[in-house]
N, C-alpha and C positions, 0 to 999 in steps of 0.2 A: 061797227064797234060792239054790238051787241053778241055777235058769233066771236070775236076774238075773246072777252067774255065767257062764252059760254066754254068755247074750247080750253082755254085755261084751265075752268074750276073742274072741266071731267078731265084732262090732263093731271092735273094737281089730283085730287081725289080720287082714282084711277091708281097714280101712283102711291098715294096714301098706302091705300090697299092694297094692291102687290108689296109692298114692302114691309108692310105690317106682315101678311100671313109670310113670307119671302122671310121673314127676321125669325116667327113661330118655325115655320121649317128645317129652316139649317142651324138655328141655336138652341130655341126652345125644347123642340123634343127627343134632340141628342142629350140634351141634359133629362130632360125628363126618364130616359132611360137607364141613365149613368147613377140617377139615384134612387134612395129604398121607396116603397112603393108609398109609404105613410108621407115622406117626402111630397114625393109627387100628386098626393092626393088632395093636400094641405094646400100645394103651391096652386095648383090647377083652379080648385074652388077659389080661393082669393083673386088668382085672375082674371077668371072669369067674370066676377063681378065690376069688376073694371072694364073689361074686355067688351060683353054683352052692350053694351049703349055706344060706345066708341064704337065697335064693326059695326056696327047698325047703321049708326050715322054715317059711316064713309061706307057702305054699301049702299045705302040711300041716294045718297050726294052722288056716287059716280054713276047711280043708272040712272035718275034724272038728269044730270048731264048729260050722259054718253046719249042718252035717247035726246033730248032735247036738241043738241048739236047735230042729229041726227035731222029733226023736225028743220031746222032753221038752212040747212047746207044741200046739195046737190051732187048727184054723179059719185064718183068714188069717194068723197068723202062723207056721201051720204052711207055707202054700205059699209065704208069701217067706222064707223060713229054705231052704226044700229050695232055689228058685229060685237063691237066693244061694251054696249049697253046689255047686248043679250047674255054676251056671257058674265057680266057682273051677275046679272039674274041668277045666272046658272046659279057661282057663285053663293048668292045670297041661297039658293033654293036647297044646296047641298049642305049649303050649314042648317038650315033652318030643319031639315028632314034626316041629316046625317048626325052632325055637331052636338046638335042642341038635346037632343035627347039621351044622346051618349053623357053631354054634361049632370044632366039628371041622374043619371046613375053613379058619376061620379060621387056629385054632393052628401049621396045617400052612403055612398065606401067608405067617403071621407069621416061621418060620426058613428060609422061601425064596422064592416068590415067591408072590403075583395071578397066576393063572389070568386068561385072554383073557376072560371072560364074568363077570370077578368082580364088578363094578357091578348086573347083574343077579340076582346072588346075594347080595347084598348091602341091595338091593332088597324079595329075600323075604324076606330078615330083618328088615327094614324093617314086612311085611307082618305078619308072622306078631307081631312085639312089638306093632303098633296094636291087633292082634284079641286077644291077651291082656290089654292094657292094658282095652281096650273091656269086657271082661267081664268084668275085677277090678272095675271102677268101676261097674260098675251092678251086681254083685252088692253094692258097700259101702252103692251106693245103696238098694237092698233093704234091709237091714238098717236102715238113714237111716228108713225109712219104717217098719219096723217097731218101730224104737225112740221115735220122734216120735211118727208121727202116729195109729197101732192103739193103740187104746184098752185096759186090760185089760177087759173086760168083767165083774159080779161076776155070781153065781148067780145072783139073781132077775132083771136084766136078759135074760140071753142064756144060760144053760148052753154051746150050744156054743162061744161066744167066750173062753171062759176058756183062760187061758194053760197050766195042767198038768192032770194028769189027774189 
């Protein structure tokens, strides 16, 4: 009961998070482009502040999941549980060194001006959301795989397949 559980909430939260940055992706920052820069500078700060505590929390939640389902399970579903944890890490590490400091300099555009180089930095932020997006979605993907298509294995079948210890 307990791993069904655990698999759920890093399934669920997993997908949270691919879908969230997955929605920033393909809607968010085509609009962000489409409009003037004061636009986007306005919109981005307000988001942010919303944004910052919610990604947090569902960056949180799917890597103690994904690691924890990791702790409690075996064999292949032990390494796409870790996989899937590691790379929310990822994830979380490229916002946290990529994202977040980019945001900083937003906030400070946003009550004066873009900087001469601001397109290019704007750019890496550009970069840095594709590569956390990229590794929210295929850690949920992991999970997809783990919950589909790994079998539980029973005792006489496989001992090491089995799901807890």
């Amino acid at each position: 009961m307990l791993v069904r559980l655990i698999k759920g909430l890093a399934l669920l939260s997993t997908g949270l998070l691919a879908g969230a940055f997955g929605y920033g992706a393909a809607n968010v920052v085509p609009t962000f482009r489409a409009v003037p820069l004061d636009v986007r500078l306005t919109f981005h700060t307000e988001m942010m502040k919303v944004n910052e505590p919610v990604m947090q929390t569902a960056m949180a939640l799917a890597i103690l999941s994904s690691l924890g389902l990791a702790v409690v399970t075996r064999a292949t579903p032990r390494l796409l549980a870790t996989g899937a944890g590691v790379l929310v890490l990822a994830s979380l590490l490229f916002t946290l060194f990529g994202n977040v400091p980019i945001h900083g300099q937003i906030r400070q555009w946003a009550v004066g001006s873009a900087p001469a180089g601001h397109v290019e930095i704007l750019q890496r932020w550009e970069t840095f959301h594709n590569i956390r997006t990229a590794t929210a979605l295929v850690a949920f993907a992991l999970l997809v795989v783990l919950v589909v298509f790994v079998q539980r294995s029973g005792p006489s079948s496989h001992p090491a397949g089995t799901w807890s210890r």
